[in-house]
TITORPA-408589 format. One line per 8 residues: number of its first residue (from 1); for each residue x, y, z of C-alpha. Coordinates in steps of 0.001 Angstrom, whole numbers, plus 524288, in hexadecimal, padded with zeros to 5 digits. Example, Ala and Ser with C-alpha at 12.3 -4.5 7.8 and 13.67 -1.06 7.14 Angstrom:
2
1) 8300C,7EE6C,81E78 | 83566,7FBDC,81BE4 .
END
This chain:
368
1) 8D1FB,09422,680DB | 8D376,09DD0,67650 | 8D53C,097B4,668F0 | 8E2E6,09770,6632D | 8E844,091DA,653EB | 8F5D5,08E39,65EAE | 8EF68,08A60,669A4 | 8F168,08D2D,678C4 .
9) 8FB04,09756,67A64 | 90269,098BF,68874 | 909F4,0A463,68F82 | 91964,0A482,68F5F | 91D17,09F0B,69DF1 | 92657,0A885,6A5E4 | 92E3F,0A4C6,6B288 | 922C5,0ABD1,6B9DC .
17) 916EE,0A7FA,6B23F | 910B6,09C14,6AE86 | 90D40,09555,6A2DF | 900B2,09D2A,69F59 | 8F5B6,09DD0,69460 | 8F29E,0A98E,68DF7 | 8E4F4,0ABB6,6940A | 8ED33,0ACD3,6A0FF .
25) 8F7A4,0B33C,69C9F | 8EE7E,0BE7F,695A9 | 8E931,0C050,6A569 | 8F493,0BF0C,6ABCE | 900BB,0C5BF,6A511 | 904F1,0D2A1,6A63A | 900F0,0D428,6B558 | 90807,0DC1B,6C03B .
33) 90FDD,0D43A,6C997 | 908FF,0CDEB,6D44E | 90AF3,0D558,6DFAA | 901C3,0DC29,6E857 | 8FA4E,0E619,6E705 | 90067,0E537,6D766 | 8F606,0E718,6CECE | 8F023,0DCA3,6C6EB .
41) 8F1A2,0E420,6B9A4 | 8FCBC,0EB26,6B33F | 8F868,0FB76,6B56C | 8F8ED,1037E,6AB13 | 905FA,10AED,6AC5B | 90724,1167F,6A5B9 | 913F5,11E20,6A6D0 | 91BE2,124B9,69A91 .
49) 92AEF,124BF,6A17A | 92EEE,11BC7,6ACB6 | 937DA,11DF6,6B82E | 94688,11C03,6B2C7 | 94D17,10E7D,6B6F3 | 9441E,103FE,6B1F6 | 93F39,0FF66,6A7BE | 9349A,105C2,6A17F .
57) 93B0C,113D3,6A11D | 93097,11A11,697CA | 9232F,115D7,69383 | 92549,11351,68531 | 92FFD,108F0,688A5 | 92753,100C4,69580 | 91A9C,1005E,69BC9 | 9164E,0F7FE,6A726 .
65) 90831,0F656,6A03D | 90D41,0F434,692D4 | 915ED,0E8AC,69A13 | 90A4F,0E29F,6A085 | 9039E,0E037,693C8 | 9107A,0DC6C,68B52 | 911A8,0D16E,695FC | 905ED,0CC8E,694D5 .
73) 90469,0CD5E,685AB | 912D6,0C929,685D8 | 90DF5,0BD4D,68DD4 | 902ED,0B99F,685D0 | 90BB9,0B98C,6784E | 91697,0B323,67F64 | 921AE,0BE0F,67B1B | 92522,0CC88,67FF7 .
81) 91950,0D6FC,67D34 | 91A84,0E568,67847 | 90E70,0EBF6,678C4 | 90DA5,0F871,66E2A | 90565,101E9,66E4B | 8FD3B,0FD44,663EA | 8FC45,0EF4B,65A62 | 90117,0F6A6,6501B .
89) 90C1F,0FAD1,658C5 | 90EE4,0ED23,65B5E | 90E01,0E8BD,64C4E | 91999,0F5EA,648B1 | 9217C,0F13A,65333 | 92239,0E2D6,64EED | 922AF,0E7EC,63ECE | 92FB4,0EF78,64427 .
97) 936F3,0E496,644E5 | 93766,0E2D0,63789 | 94410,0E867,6310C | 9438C,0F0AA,624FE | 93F5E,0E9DA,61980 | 93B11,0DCFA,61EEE | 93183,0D5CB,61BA2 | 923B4,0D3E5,62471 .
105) 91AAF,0C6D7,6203A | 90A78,0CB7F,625F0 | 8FDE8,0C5D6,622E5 | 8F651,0CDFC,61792 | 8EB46,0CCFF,62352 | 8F09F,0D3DF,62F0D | 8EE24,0DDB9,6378D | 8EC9B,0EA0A,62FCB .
113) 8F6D5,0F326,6383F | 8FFD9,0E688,636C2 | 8FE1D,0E890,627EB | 8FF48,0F765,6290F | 908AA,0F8E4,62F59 | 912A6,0EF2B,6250D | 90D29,0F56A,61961 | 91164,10200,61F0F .
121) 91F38,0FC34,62259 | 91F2E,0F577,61433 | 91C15,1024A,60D48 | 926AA,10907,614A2 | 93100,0FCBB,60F67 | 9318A,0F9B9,61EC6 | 92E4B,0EB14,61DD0 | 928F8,0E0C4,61303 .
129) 91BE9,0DB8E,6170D | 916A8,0D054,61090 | 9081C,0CCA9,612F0 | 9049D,0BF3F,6122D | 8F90B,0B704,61374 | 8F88F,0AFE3,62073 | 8F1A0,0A404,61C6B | 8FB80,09EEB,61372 .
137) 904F5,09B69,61D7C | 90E63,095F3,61353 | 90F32,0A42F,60BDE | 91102,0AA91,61C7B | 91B35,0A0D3,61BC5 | 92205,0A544,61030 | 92052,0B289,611A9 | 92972,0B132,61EB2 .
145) 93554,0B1DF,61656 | 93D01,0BD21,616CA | 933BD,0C2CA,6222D | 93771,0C9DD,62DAC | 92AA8,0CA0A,63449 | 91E17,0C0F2,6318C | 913A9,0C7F4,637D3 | 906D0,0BFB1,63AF7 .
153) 8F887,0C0C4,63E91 | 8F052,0B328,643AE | 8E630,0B841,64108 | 8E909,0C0AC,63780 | 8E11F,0CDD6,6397F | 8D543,0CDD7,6322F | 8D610,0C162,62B21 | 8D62F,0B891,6369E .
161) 8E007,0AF03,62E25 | 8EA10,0A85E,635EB | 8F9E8,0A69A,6362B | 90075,09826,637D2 | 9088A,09FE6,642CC | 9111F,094BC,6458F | 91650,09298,63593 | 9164B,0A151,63305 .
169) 91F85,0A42C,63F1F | 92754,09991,63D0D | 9295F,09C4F,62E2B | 92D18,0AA55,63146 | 937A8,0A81B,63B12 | 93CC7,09E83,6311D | 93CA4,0AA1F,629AE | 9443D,0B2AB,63269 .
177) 93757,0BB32,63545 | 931AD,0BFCB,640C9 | 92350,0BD7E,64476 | 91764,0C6F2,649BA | 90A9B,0C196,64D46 | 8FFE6,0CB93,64F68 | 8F7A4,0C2D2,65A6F | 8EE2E,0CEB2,65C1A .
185) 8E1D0,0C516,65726 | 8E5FB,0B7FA,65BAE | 8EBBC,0BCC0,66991 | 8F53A,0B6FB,67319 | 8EAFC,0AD53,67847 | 8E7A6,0A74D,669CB | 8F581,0A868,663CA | 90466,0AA34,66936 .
193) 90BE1,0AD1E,65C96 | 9183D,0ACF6,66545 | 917DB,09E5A,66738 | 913D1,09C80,65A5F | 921B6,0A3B5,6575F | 91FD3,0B1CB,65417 | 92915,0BC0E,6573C | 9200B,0C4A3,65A5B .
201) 90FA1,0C82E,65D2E | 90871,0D264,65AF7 | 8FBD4,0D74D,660EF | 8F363,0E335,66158 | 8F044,0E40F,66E1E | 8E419,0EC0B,66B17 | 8DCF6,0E0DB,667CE | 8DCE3,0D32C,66F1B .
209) 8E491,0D56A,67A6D | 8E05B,0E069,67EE2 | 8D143,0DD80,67A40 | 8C9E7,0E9DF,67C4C | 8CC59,0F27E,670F2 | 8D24C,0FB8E,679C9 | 8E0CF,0FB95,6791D | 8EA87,0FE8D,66CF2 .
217) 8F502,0F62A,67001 | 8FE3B,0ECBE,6690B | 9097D,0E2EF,66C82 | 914A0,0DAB0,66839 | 91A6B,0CE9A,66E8E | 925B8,0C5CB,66CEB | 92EB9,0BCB0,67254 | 93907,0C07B,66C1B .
225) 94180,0C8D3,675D9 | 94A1E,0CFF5,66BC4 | 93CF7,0D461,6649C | 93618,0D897,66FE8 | 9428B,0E123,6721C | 94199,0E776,66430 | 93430,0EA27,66798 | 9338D,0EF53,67338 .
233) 93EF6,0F8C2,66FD0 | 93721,0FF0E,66508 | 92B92,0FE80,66C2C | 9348F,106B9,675ED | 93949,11016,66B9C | 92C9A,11232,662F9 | 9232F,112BA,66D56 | 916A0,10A76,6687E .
241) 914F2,10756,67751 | 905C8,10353,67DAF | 901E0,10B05,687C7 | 90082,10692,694D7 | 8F226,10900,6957E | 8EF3A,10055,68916 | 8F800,0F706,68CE8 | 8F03A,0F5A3,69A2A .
249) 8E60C,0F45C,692E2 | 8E8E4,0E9E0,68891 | 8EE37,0E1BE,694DE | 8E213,0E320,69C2E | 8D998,0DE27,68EA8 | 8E3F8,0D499,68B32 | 8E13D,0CDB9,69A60 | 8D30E,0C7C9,69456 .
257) 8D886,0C563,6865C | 8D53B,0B60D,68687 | 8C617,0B7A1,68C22 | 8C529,0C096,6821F | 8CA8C,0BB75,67898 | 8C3FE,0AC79,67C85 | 8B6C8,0B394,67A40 | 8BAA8,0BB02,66BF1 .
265) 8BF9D,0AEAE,6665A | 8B4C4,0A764,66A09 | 8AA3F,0B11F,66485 | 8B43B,0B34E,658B6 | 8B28B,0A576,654B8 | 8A47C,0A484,65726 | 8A20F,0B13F,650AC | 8A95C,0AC99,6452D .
273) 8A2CE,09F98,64523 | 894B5,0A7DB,644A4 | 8985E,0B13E,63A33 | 89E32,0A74C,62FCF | 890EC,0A22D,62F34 | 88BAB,0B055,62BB9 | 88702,0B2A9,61D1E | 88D3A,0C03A,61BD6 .
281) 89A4F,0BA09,61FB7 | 8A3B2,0B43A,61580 | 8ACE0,0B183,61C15 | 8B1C5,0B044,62C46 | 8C0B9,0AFE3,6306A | 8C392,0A9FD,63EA3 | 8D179,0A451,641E3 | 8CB10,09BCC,64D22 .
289) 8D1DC,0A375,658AD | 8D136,0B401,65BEE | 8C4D3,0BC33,65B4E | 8C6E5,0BFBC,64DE7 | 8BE02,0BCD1,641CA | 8BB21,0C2EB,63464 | 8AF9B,0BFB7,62DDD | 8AF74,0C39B,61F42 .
297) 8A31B,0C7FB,61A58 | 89F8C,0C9DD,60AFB | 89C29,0D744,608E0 | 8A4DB,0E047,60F9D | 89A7D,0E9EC,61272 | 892C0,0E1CF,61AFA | 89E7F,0DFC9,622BB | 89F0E,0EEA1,6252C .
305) 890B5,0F018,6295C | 893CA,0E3F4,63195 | 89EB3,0EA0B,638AD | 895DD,0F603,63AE5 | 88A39,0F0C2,63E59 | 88C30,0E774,64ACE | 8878D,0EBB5,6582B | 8921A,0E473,65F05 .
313) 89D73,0E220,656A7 | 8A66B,0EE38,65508 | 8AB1B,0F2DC,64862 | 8BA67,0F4D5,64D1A | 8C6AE,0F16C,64509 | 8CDEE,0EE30,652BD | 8CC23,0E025,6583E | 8CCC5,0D89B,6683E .
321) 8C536,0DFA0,66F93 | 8BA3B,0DA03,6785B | 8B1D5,0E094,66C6D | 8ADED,0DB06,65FD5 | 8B2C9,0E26D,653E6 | 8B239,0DEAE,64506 | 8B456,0E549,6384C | 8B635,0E45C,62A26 .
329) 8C541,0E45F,626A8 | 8C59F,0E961,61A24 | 8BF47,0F705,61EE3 | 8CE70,0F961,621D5 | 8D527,0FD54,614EB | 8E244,0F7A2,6193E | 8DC13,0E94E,61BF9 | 8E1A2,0DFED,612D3 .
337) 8D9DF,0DC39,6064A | 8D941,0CDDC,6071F | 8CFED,0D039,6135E | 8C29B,0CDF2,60F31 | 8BB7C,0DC30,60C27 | 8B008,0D56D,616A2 | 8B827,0D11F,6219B | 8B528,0D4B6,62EF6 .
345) 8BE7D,0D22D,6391B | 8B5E6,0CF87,6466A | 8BCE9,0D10C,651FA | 8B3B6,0C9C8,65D72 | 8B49C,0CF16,66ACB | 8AD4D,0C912,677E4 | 8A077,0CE16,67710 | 893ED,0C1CA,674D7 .
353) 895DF,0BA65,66B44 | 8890F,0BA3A,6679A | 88777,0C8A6,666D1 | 893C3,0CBD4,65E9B | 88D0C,0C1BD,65531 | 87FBE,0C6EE,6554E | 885DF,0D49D,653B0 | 88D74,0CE0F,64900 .
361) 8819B,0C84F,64261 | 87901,0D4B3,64306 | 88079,0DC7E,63CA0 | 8837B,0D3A5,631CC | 8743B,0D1CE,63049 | 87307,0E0CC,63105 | 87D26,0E556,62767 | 87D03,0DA6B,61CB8 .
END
């Protein structure tokens, strides 16, 4: 059972399915009909206009593929899916439904395209943004006031620090704001920030669920029916739409998300375990669930040759796949400046893990 900071997590029962738990429901959802001679998976359709009469119509509005993987994402989160055509896609659709002038409360640790893309809206007097630090719940609390959207990473991205989900959400709704949760690192099968109360999740797609560092690809979900309605109609009229082929594709990865993520978090944990008793590390962040640890190491320099000198490891700013990939944060000019200038955000994949730590520990020896 994968590890979880809210424990076991179950699929929304229909009138035609039963109760099920995620590891099922990741298998299971999103199938054809059974009927012979139907196949077993969803083909890839790929078709610009429709025949007139039903309704799809035209390709940017419906797509038989793109509904086979909203229903099972959709399933896992417990809300309606919209897949997009990228994360970031996701993230402008859900910053769109803040009016002019608002205000937007975000963790000074975030996603950097999250960040991005709100300092751009802030220096164009679109929105407010106010960054806060996640760990002092009671300052998250107060910053609610006067918000129109809270927008939340658990685990925040690189920092690994965690959100008190259940306060946060209720404080802003007592607030009057809405609430995002990027789940991209935690996943449907740690964390359902739906239950928990949000309005809304967020995930790119590229990472996780689909799991082989193949497929651009973000989504939203809710289960809030007048939302979903907003969303889909301007995901109708601006056109960030998947295509059919990555959407086959992230369905087909997403089917073995919990053996692979089962095997990440358990090397994550004993990777982090082995490295915090390394010299040249200062420092090693692990929230206890996810495949995601930073290790801080003193002299910023080393961290570079590390990242450049492993056999095994990839130096790759993108995260999920079945492949290991790490690399020093602060070689991005945008990351924020309370990240430590040595951190190194190690994203474990499936491979031994005795060789990702003898790759690790070589090239530590090698490059101090």
């Amino acid at each position: 059972m994968l590890a979880s900071p809210y424990g076991e997590c179950m699929s929304e029962p229909t009138e035609s399915t039963p109760v099920w738990r995620p590891g099922t429901v990741v298998v299971a959802a999103g199938r054809p009909s059974r009927e012979p001679d139907q196949p077993l998976n969803v083909p890839v359709t790929l078709a610009a206009p429709y025949v007139a009469g039903g309704d799809r119509e035209y390709g940017r509005y419906a797509n038989p593929t793109w509904t086979a993987f909203e229903d099972a994402l959709g399933a896992l989160e417990g809300g309606r899916c919209l897949a997009y055509a990228s994360g970031l896609a996701a993230i402008a659709a859900v910053l769109d439904l803040v009016a002019h002038g608002e205000r937007v409360v975000v963790p000074r640790h975030a996603y950097q395209g999250s960040l991005g893309q709100l300092a751009d809206l802030e220096s164009r007097g679109r929105v407010r943004v106010d960054l806060v630090d996640v760990t002092d719940t009671d300052a998250v609390v107060a910053a609610c006031e006067d918000a129109a959207l809270v927008w939340l990473e658990s685990p925040t991205n690189p920092a690994l620090e965690l959100v008190d989900l259940p306060r946060v959400i209720a404080a802003a709704h007592d607030a009057g704001a809405r609430v995002a949760v990027d789940n991209t690192f935690a996943t449907p099968l740690v964390q359902r920030p739906l239950e928990l109360g949000a309005d809304l999740v967020v995930h790119s797609v590229t990472k996780y669920l689909s799991g082989h560092s193949d497929v651009v690809l973000g989504a939203v979900v809710t289960d809030d029916a007048e939302i979903a309605e907003v969303l889909k109609h301007r995901r109708d009229s601006f056109g960030a739409i998947p295509g059919p082929w990555e959407a086959w594709l992230a369905l087909r990865g997403m089917r073995t998300l919990e053996v692979r993520l089962e095997r990440a978090q358990r090397t994550a944990a004993e990777i982090a375990r082995r490295l915090a008793e390394r010299p040249e590390v200062t420092e090693v962040r692990y929230p206890g669930f996810g495949s995601v640890v930073a290790a801080v190491l003193a002299d910023p320099d080393h961290a570079d040759r590390w990242t450049r000198a492993t056999a095994l490891w990839v130096h790759a700013t993108s995260l999920g796949g079945v492949e290991s990939t790490f690399e020093r944060r602060r070689r991005w000019r945008t990351e924020s400046l309370t990240i430590p200038e040595g951190l190194v955000r190690m994203a474990v994949g499936i491979e031994d893990v005795e060789d990702l730590w003898e790759d690790l520990v070589t090239a530590l020896e090698r490059t101090r």
